[in-house]
C-alpha positions in Angstrom: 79.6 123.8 8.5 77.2 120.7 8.9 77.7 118.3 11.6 78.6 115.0 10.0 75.2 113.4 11.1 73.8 116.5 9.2 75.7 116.0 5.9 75.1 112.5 5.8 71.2 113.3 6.1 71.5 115.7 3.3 73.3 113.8 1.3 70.9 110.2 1.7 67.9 112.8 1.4 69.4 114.5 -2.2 70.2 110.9 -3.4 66.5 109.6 -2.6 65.4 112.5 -4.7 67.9 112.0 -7.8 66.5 108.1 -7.5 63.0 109.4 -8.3 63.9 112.6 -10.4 64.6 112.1 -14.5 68.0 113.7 -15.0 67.9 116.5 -17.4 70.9 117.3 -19.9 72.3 120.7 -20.7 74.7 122.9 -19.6 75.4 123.0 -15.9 77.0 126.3 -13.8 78.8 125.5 -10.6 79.2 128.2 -8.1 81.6 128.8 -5.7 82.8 131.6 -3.0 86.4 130.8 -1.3 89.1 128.4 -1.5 90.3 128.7 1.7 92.2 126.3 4.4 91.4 129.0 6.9 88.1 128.2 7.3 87.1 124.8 7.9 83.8 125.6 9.2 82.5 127.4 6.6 80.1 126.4 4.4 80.8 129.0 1.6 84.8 127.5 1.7 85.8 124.6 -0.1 89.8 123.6 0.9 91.9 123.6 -1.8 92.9 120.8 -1.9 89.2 119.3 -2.4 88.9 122.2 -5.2 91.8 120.7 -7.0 90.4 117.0 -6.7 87.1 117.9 -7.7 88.6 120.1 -10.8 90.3 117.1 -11.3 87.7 114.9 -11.5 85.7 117.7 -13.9 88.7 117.5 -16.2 88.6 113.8 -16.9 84.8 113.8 -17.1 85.1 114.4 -21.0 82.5 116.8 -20.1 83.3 120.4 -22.1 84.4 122.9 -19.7 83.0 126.5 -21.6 83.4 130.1 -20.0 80.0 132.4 -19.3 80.3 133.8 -23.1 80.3 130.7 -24.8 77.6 129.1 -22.4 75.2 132.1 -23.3 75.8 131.4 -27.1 75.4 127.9 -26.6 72.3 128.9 -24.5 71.5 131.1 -27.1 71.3 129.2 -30.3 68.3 127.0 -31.4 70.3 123.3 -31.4 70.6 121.1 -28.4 73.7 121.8 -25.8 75.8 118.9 -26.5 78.1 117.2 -24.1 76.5 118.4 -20.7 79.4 121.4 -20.7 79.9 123.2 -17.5 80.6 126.7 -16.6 82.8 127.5 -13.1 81.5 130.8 -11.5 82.7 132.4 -8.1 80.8 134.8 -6.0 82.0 138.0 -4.3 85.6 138.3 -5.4 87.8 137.1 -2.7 91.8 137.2 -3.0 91.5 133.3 -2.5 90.5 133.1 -5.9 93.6 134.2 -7.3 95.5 132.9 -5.0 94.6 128.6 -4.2 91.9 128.6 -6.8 93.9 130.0 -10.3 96.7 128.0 -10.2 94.7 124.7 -10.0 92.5 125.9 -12.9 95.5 127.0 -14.8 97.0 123.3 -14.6 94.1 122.6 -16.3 93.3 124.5 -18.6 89.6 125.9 -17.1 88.1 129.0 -17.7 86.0 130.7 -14.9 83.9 133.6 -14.3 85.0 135.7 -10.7 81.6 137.9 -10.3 83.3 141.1 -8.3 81.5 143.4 -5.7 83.0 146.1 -7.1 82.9 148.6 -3.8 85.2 146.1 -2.0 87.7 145.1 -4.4 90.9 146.4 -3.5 89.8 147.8 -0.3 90.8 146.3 3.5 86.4 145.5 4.2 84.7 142.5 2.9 81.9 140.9 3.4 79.7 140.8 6.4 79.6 136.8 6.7 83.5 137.0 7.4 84.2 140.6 9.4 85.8 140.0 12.4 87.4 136.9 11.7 90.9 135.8 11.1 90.9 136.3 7.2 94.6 136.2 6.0 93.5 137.1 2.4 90.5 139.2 2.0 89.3 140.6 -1.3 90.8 140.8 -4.3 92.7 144.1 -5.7 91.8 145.8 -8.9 95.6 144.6 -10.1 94.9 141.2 -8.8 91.7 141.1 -10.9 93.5 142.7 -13.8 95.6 139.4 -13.6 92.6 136.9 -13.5 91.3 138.6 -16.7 94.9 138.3 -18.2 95.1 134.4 -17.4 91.7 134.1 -19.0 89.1 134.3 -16.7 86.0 136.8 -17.5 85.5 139.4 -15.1 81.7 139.7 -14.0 79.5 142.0 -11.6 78.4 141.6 -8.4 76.5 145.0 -7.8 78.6 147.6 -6.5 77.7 146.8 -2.5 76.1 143.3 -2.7 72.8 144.4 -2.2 70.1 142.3 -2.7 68.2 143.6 -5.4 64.6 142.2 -5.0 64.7 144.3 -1.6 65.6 147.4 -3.9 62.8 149.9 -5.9 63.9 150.4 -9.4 65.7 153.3 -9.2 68.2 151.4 -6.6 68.7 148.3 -8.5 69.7 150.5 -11.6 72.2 152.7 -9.4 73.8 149.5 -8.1 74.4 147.3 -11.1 75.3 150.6 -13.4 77.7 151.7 -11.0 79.5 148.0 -10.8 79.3 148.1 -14.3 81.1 151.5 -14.8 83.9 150.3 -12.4 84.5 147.6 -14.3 84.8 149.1 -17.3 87.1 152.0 -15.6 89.3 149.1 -14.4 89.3 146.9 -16.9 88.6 149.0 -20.3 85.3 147.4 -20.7 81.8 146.8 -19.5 81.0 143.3 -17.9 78.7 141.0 -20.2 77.7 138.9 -17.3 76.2 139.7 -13.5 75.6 137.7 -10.6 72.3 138.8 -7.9 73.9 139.1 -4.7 72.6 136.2 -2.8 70.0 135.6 -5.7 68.0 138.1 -4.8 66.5 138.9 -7.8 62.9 139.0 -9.6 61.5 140.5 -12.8 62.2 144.3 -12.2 65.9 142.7 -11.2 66.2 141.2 -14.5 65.1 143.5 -16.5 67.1 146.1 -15.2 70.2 143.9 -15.5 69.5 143.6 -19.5 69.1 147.6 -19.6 72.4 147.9 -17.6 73.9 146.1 -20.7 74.5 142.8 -19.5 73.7 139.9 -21.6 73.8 137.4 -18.8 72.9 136.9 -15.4 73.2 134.4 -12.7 71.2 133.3 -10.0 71.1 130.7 -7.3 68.0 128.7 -9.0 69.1 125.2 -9.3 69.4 123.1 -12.4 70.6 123.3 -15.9 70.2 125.4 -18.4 69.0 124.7 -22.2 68.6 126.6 -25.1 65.5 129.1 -25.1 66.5 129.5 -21.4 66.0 133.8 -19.9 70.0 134.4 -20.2 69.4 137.1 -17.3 68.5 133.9 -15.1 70.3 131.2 -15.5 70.3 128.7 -13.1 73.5 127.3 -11.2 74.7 124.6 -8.5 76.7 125.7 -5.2 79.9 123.9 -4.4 79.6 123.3 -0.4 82.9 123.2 1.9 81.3 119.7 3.4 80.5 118.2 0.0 82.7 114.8 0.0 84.2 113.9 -3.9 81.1 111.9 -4.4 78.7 114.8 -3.2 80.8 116.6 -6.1 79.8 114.4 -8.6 76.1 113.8 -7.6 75.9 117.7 -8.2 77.3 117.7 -11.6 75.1 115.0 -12.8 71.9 116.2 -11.1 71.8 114.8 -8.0 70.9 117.6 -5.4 68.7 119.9 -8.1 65.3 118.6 -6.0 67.1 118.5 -2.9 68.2 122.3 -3.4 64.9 123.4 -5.1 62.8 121.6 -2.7 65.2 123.6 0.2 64.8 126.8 -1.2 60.8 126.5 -1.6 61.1 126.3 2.1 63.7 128.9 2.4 63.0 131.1 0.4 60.0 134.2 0.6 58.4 134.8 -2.3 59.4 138.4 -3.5 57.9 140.7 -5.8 
């Protein structure tokens, strides 16, 4: 988690850009990890209750709320995306999901997208960013994903062990997101239309063996929106931080961090083949 000097940098930095940046319309993606009070110095852990104020606020935006399929055949048509919709996403499949972030959604009435790591779910491991700690709740079980698809939420990939797939030769990439794919379908009765690259490591070869797995969309962590005649294996998202303030929240949604985060990730980032 940021110091409070720190976020108030960021966030005076990210509004300079959105001062001198034109907004662009279309269809935004927000991404999140855990919902979580058990971790208030996590970055990757929004609080519930600032989950549910900022779904909230999304709610009574008038802004369209649209799961993954219908923002790829939005995405996918040759007319404008009207009404700035957004898409919710969440990375890595964590029994928080289920548990603080559902029933908020449920209240009301928003679809989301949990992208599982398939070799975890309904096992005691998780991640490496939270082994060791005090995690109450730890990854979701193939029941309790069976019951996020049944309140109706879509059911992605996350690879089979989170591997970053840019790292990966060919041959590797295919074995991981084939195998997440055939779990999912062996849990679920049906393969995944949509994947998620493990901590956006992805690059051509990624992509293109993400379509030949069978999956008609991808997500990474490129920031901005995304318009029609957008690649659907790349679409580009916006993270939700645990230290983003209600008014961080809504700077995102309209635009207001995409320089800040792509200017960060120039930085961050090595170029990969």
């Amino acid at each position: 988690m940021r110091s409070p000097l720190k976020a108030a940098l960021r966030r005076g930095v990210a509004r300079g850009f959105a001062l001198t940046t034109p907004r662009v319309a279309g269809l935004r993606i927000l991404t999140y990890h855990r919902v979580n009070p058990d971790h208030p110095r996590d970055r990757l852990t929004v609080h519930p209750a600032a989950f549910a104020e900022q779904m909230e606020l999304l709610a009574g935006s008038g802004r369209p709320v649209v799961s993954l399929t219908t923002a790829a055949r939005m995405l996918g048509g040759s007319g404008p995306v009207q009404g700035d919709p957004v898409a919710l996403t969440f990375d890595d499949g964590y029994q928080d999901n289920l548990r603080h972030a559902a029933p908020v959604l449920e209240r009301l009435g928003l679809p989301a997208a949990i992208f599982v790591v398939t070799g975890l779910a309904g096992t005691p491991g998780t991640l490496d960013r939270y082994e060791g700690c005090c995690d109450k709740d730890g990854m979701l079980s193939w029941d309790e994903v069976r019951a996020l698809r049944d309140a109706g939420h879509e059911i992605g990939g996350h690879g089979r062990e989170h591997r970053e797939l840019a790292t990966l030769p060919a041959e590797a990439v295919t074995a991981e997101v084939e195998s997440c794919s055939v779990d999912l379908e062996r849990e679920l009765g049906a393969r995944p239309a949509h994947f998620c690259y493990p901590r956006g490591s992805e690059n051509d070869v990624a992509r293109r063996l993400v379509g030949a797995a069978g999956y008609t969309s991808a997500c990474t962590v490129r920031p901005g929106t995304n318009r029609p005649g957008v690649d659907l294996l790349g679409l580009r998202r916006t993270e939700v931080s645990g230290d983003d303030s209600l008014a961080d929240f809504r700077l995102k949604l309209d635009g207001g961090f995409d320089a800040w985060h792509a200017a960060l990730q120039a930085v961050r980032t090595p170029r990969v083949p």
